[in-house]
C-alpha positions as CSV (number, residue, x, y, z in Angstrom):
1,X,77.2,128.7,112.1
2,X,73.9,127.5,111.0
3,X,73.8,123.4,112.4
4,X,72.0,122.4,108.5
5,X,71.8,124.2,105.4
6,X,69.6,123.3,102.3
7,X,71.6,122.3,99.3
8,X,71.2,121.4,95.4
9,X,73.3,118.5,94.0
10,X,73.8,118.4,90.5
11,X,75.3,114.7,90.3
12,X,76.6,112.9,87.0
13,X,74.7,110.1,86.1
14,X,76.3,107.2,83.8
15,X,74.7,103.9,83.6
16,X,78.1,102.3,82.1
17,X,81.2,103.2,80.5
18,X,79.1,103.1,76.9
19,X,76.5,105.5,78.2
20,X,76.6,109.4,77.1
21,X,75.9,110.2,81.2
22,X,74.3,112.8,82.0
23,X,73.6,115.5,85.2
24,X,71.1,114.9,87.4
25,X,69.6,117.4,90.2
26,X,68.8,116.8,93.7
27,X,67.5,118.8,96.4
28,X,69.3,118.3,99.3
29,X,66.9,119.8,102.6
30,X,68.4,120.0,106.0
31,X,72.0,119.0,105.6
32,X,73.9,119.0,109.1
33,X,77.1,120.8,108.6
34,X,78.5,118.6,110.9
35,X,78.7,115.9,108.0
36,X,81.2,114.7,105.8
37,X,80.9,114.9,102.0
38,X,80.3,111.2,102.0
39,X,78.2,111.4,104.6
40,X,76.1,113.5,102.8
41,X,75.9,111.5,100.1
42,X,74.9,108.3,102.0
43,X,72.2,110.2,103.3
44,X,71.4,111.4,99.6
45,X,71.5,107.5,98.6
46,X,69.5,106.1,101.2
47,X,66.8,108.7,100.7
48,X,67.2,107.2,96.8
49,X,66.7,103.9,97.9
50,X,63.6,104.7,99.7
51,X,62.0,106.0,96.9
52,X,62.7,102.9,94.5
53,X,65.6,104.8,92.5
54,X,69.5,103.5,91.7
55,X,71.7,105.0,94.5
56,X,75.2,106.9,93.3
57,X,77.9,104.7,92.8
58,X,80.9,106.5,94.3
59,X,84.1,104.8,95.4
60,X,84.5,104.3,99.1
61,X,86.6,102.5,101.8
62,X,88.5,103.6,104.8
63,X,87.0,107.4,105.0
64,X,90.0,108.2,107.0
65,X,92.1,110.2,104.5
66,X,94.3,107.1,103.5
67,X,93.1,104.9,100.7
68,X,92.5,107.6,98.0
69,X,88.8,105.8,97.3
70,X,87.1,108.8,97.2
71,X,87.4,110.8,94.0
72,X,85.3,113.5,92.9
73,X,85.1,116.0,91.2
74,X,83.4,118.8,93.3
75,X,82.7,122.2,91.6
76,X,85.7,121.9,89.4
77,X,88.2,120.5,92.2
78,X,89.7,117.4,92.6
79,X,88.3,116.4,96.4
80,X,86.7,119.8,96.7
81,X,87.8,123.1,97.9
82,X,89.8,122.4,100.7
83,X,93.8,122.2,100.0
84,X,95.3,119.0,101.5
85,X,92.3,117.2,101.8
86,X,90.5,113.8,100.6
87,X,87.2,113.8,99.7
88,X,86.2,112.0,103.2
89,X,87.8,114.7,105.6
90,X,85.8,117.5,103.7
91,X,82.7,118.6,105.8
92,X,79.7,120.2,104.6
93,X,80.4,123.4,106.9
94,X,82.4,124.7,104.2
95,X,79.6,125.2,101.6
96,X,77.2,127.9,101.9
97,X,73.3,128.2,102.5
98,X,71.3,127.4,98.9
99,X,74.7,126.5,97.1
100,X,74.7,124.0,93.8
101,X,77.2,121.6,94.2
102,X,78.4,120.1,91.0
103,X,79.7,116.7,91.6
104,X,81.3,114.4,88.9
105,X,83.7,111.6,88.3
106,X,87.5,111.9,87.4
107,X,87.5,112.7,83.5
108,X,90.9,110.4,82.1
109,X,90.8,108.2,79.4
110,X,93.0,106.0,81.3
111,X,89.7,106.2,84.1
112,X,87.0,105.0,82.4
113,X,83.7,105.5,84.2
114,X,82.3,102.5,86.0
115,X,79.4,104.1,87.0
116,X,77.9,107.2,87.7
117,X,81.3,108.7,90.3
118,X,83.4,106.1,90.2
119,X,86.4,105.1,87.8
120,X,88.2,102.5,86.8
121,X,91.8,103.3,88.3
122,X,93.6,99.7,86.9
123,X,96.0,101.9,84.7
124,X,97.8,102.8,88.3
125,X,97.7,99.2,89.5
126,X,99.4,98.3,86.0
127,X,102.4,100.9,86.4
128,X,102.9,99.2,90.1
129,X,103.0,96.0,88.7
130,X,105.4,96.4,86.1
131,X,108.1,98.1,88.9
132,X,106.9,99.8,91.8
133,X,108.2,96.9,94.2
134,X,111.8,95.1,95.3
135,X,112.3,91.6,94.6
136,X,115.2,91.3,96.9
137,X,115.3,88.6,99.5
138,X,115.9,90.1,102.6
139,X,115.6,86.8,104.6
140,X,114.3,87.5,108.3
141,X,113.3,91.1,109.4
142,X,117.2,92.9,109.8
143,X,118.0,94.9,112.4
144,X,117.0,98.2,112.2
145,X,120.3,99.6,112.2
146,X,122.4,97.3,109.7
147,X,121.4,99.8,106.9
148,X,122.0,103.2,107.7
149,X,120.2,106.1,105.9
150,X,120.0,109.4,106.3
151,X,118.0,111.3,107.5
152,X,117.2,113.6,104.5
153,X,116.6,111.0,102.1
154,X,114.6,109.0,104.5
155,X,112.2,111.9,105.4
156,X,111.8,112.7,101.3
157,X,111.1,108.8,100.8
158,X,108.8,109.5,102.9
159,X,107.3,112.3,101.8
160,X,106.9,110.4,98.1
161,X,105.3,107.4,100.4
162,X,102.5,109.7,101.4
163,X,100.8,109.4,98.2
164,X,97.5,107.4,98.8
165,X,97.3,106.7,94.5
166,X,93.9,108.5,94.6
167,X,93.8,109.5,90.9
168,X,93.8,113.6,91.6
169,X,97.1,114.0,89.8
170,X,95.2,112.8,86.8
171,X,92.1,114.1,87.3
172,X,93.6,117.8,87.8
173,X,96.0,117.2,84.6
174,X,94.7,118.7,81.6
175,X,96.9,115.5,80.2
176,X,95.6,113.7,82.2
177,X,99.3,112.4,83.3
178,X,100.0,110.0,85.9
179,X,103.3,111.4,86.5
180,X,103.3,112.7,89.8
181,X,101.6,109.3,91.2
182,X,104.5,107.4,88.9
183,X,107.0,109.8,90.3
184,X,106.2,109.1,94.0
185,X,106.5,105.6,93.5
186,X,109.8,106.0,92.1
187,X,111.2,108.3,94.4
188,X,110.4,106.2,97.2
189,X,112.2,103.1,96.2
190,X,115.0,104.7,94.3
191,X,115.9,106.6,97.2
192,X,116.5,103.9,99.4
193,X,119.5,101.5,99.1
194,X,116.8,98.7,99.4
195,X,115.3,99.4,95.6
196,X,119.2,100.3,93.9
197,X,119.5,97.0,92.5
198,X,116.2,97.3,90.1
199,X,116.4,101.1,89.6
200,X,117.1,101.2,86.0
201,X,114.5,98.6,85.0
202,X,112.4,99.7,87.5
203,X,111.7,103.0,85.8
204,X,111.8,102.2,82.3
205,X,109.2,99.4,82.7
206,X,106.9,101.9,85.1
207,X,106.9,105.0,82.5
208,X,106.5,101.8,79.5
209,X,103.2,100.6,81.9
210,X,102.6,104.2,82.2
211,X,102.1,105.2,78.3
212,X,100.6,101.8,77.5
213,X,97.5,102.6,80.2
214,X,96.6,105.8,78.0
215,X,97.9,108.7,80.8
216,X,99.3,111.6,79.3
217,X,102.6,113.4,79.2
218,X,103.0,115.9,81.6
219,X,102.2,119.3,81.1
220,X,104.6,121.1,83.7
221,X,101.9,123.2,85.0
222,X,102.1,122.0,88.6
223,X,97.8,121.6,88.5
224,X,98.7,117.9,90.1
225,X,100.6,118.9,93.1
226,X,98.0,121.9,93.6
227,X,95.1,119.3,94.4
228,X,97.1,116.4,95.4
229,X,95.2,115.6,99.2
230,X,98.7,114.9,100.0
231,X,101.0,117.5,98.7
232,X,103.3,115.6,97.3
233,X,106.0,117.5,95.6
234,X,106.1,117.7,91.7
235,X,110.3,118.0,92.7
236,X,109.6,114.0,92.2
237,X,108.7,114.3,88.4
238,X,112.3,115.9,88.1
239,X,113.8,113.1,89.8
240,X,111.7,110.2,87.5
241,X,113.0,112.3,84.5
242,X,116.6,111.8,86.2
243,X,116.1,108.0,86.7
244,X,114.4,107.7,83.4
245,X,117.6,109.3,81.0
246,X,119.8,107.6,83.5
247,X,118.3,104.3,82.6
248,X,117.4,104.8,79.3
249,X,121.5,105.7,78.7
250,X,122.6,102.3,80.8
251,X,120.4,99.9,79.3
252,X,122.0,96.7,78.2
């Protein structure tokens, strides 16, 4: 395999959310295949910077496949090509000599553009706030056998745990639903003895925060767990729709 390639970005440009945007091209000379996508980028925006021009926002933190910061939209994927994978772990050996790369933000009304590639993502912060936590007071840490669950239900609350709340759900959702990110969050607590007490509320006031944000209804297509970078299972969505008419039947 070659050690660089020469590339052509074809970037979305957006000054602000009130701006029309735009794409914008870039040759990209030399790119080592050893690179990350980000990677590539910073090497875009520093070669920007050089030449007096605005950088490309793009959302960025740990670049270790666990924060769900980096969302893009690369040649009509959520995160790229690559099943399983954040934006970060994808590496530039995976796109061919002379390819154009079209690269653009997450497209939700619920994720209005910031700038340029990156969103604002407040709607999921909203639906954690209005449930996706326990209130009990557990007091000092117990001991680690005083509750028991099984195994089973601990590995699939763990499984739902996994989600990082990058936004692909939404952005792969021609909905533009939230509910596999919602699902997860549900799943995880309502699972475990630990969020039983709050379980009714709980989900009423997440799918209420949900609606409210602008996100979609779901569209049963199964496009969100396709690009999720973590897999999670869309078997969650059936079990929010469980906890939802459960909830929605019991309410005092």
């Amino acid at each position: 395999m070659a050690e660089t390639i020469n590339l052509k970005l074809k970037i979305w440009r957006q000054r602000n959310s009130n701006d029309t945007g735009h794409f914008e091209m870039y040759d990209m000379p030399g790119v080592n295949t050893h690179m990350s996508f980000l990677e590539m980028m910073d090497v875009l925006n520093d070669r920007l910077i050089r030449e007096g021009k605005d950088p490309v926002a793009f959302d960025h933190d740990c670049r270790e496949g666990i924060c769900g910061m980096c969302s893009m939209y690369i040649n009509g994927r959520a995160h790229g090509l690559l099943k399983g994978t954040t934006t970060c772990q994808l590496h530039m050996r995976f796109f061919s000599e002379g390819e154009t790369i079209t690269i653009e933000p997450w497209r939700a009304a619920a994720f209005p553009v910031i700038k340029d590639l990156a969103v604002d993502r407040t709607g999921f912060e909203k639906i954690m706030q209005a449930g996706g936590y326990v209130s009990v007071n557990t007091g000092n840490a117990p001991d680690a056998n005083s509750i028991p669950i099984g195994k089973p239900l601990a590995d699939e609350a763990f499984d739902a745990a996994a989600c990082i709340g990058c936004g692909a759900c939404v952005a792969a959702c021609k909905n533009a639903s939230a509910m596999l990110f919602m699902s997860a969050k549900v799943s995880q607590l309502a699972l475990l003895p630990q969020g039983h007490p709050e379980r009714n509320q709980r989900v009423l006031k997440m799918v209420e925060a949900h609606d409210e944000a602008g996100f979609g209804s779901c569209t049963n297509t199964g496009a969100c767990e396709a690009e999720c970078p973590k897999e999670i299972s869309i078997s969650h969505i059936a079990r929010l729709n469980r906890e939802y008419l459960n909830a929605s039947l019991n309410k005092d």
